[in-house]
C-alpha positions, 0 to 999 in steps of 0.5 A: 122112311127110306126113298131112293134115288131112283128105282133098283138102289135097293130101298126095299132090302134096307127097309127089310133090314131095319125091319129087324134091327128094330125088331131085334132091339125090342120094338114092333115095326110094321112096313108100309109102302102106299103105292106099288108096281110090281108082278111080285105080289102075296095073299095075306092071312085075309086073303087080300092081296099086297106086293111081295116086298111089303110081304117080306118086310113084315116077315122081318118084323115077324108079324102076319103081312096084311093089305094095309102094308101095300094098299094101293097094287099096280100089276102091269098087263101090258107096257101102257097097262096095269090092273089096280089093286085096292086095299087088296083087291082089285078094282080094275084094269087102266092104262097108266095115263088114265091112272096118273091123270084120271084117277082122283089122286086125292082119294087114293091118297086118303085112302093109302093114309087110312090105312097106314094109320090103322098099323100106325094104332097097333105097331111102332116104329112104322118103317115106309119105303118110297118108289122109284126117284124122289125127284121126278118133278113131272110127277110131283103133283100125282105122288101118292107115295114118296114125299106127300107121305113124308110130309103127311107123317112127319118121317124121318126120311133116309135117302137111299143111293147106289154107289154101285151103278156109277154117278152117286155125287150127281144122283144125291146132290140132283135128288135134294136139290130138286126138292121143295124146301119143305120136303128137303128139311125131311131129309135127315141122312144120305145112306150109300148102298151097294159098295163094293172094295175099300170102304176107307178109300170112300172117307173123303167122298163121304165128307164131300157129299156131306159138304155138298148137300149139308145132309149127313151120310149115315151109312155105307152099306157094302155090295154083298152076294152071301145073303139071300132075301125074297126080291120084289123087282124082276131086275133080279133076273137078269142075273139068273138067266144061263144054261144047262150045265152037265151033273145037275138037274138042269131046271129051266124056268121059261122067262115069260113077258108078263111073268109073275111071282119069280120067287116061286122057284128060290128055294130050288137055287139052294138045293146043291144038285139043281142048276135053276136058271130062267130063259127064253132060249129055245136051245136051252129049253129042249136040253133042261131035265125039268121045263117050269113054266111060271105064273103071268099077269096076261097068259094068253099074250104070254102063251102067244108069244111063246108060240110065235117065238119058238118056245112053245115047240120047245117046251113040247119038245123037251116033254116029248124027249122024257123032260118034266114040265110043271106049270104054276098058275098062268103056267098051269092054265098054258099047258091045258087043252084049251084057255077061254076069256069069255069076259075079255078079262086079258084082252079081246082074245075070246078062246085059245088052244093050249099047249096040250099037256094036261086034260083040263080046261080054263075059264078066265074071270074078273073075280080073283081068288087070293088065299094061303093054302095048307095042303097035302101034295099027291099021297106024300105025309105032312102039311104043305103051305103056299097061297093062291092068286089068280083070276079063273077056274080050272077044269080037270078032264081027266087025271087025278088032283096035285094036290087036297087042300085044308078046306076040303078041295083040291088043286091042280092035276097030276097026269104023270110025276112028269106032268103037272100044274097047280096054282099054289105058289110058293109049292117048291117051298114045300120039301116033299115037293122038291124031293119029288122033282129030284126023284123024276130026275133019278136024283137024290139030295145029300141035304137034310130036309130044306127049313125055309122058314128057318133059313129066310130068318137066319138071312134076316138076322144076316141083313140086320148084322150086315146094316148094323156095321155099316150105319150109324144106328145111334144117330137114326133113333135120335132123328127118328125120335126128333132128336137131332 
């Protein structure tokens, strides 16, 4: 089990990483994680619902991601609420104080172990990851998801800490030392992620943190930027915003409040003539070859705040000027002519106009929709994979659809090669997709077809490679099977 010391350290990377470590030498892991916060969120092959690191994980450990990786889901819908989602679907929206102290931690609970035991019965070695800090001992008696699951399995635990963000002798020697005597004998290893420069002039540190806390250091895993892996946490993104830059089709993906599922658009930062980048510069924005406005967990807040800071006009702007703007799910519902919440599923906002973009029009409701999809895009050859999540039907008034699925419907609407949305995430997945973009952009690619399936297993086989130089591997099997 991997836990942090505190959020962003990297814990869920590390648990991908020895996804395939163990995979690689001969095991079947499986990852879990009982409780999540996060936009980032996936369909599994049954259609139910998990966050997007458990997801990535089980790409590692090269088996279908399911529910019972990620049983219990928070989908912020605002700062003070969050949509509940259990065993994959959800059971409704709470604020956070009602959720930590009027939900019956106990049943939560059971329900995460049910399902860890359910993988626990079909793989081997079970990889869990913590959240946030370990040491929150306000929250102590409401975990669900840190050291209760330690304790309830026995694991191994590793506790993970980020050299790189400064105080990493204070955070570990706080961390162990605000655990019960219980939780603390669980502790078998310190890993310290994140390093940048010498990693010998660490050795004496190592040893002083080992003094100190009396818990091994069992790895440190150097600071890299040349291996590139699905990120859960929307921290990313400050590290992708920017601006146009002249030579390359400048993609301005639109940074909304509530934004989901961000990592609909990696596929774009690796294709050479592409300059992706987020915003909430107006500027910016009108200056873009290609507008995307992404999904969100609350599109008529998104869509209003888009108006009353400037970018709305801006979006329409850059259209109006010969720009491509293409909307993915909250995005696609933003640019039709009108969004209604008959049920008052986002708010107490009963109709709201749109941008104008697209002749459809949107009907928000309490039943989700959450599926993989095989699809062909407009009238191009070959079969396209993405998945679906969203919660509302759409109404095409005019145009055509983007996209047929498998099952014999259709998705999305096509006005113009300039003009579109659809609700399948992970679509610019899809190389015929990102031709297309190129080509309303009057760009060709000089790269062969993008294989991205191909390219995520080469980063997973980096990551493992990576860990493995830098973590005593023979020590972890050893207290991962007790043998200390």
């Amino acid at each position: 089990m991997f836990v942090g010391t505190g959020s962003d350290v990297g814990k869920s990377i590390i648990n991908a990483g020895f996804c395939r470590i163990f995979k690689q030498d001969g095991y079947s892991p499986a990852p879990f994680k009982a409780q999540n916060m996060s936009l980032n969120s996936f369909a599994g092959i049954d259609g139910l619902e998990l966050g997007r690191a458990q997801a990535v994980q089980a790409e590692a450990c090269g088996i279908e991601p399911c529910s019972e990786m990620n049983p219990i889901l928070l989908k912020p819908t605002s700062h003070q609420n969050a949509q509940v989602v259990l065993n994959g679907k959800p059971i409704g929206n709470q604020s956070a104080k009602a959720y930590f102290l009027g939900t019956d931690r106990d049943a939560l609970f059971a329900e995460a172990m049910k399902a860890y035991h359910k993988l626990e019965s079909q793989y081997n070695p079970m990889v869990i990851e913590g959240a946030g800090s370990i040491s929150e001992i306000n929250l102590r008696e409401k975990d669900i998801t840190n050291m209760r699951v330690g304790l309830a399995v026995n694991a191994a635990v590793i506790l993970v800490a980020d050299i790189d963000r400064g105080g990493v002798f204070g955070s570990v020697y706080g961390t162990l030392e605000l655990l019960p005597p219980e939780e603390r004998t669980l502790i078998k290893g310190i890993l310290i992620n994140k390093f940048r420069g010498d990693i010998d002039l660490f050795t004496e540190g190592r040893k002083m943190l080992e003094q100190l806390t009396g818990v091994p250091v069992v790895g440190v895993v150097p600071y890299f930027r040349d291996i590139h892996i699905d990120d859960e946490d929307s921290v990313v993104i400050d590290h992708k915003s920017g601006k146009t830059k002249d030579g390359l089709v400048n993609v301005a993906v639109v940074l909304l409040r509530r934004m989901s599922n961000f990592t609909d658009f990696n596929v774009l930062e690796r294709i050479p003539e592409i300059n992706l980048f987020y915003t909430a510069n107006p500027e910016e924005i009108e200056k873009a070859d290609v507008v995307v406005i992404p999904g969100s967990k609350n599109t008529m807040a998104d869509l209003e705040h888009l108006r009353k800071t400037g970018l709305a006009k801006a979006i329409l702007n850059s259209h109006e000027k010969g720009s491509a703007v293409f909307g993915i799910c909250g995005g696609y519902q933003m640019m039709g002519r009108e969004i209604h919440d008959p049920e008052n599923v986002e708010g107490t906002v009963n109709s709201m106009p749109g941008l104008g973009l697209l002749p459809v029009v949107t009907t928000l409701t309490s039943e989700k929709r959450t599926v993989q999809s095989e699809f062909t895009f407009r009238d191009e050859p070959g079969i396209c994979k993405g998945y679906e999540i969203h919660m509302g039907q759409t109404v095409v008034q005019e145009g055509v659809a983007l996209a047929q699925l498998s099952d014999s419907t259709s998705d999305g609407c096509f006005l113009n090669e300039k003009t579109w949305g659809t609700y399948l995430h992970g679509i610019f997945d899809n190389w015929v997709v990102v031709q297309s973009i190129l080509k309303s952009c009057g760009k060709e690619t000089t790269m062969q077809e993008f294989n991205y399936p191909e390219y995520k297993n080469e980063q997973y086989n980096k990551l493992a490679d990576h860990i493995r130089e830098s973590c005593d591997l023979e020590y972890i099997y050893r207290v991962m099977k007790g043998i200390e």
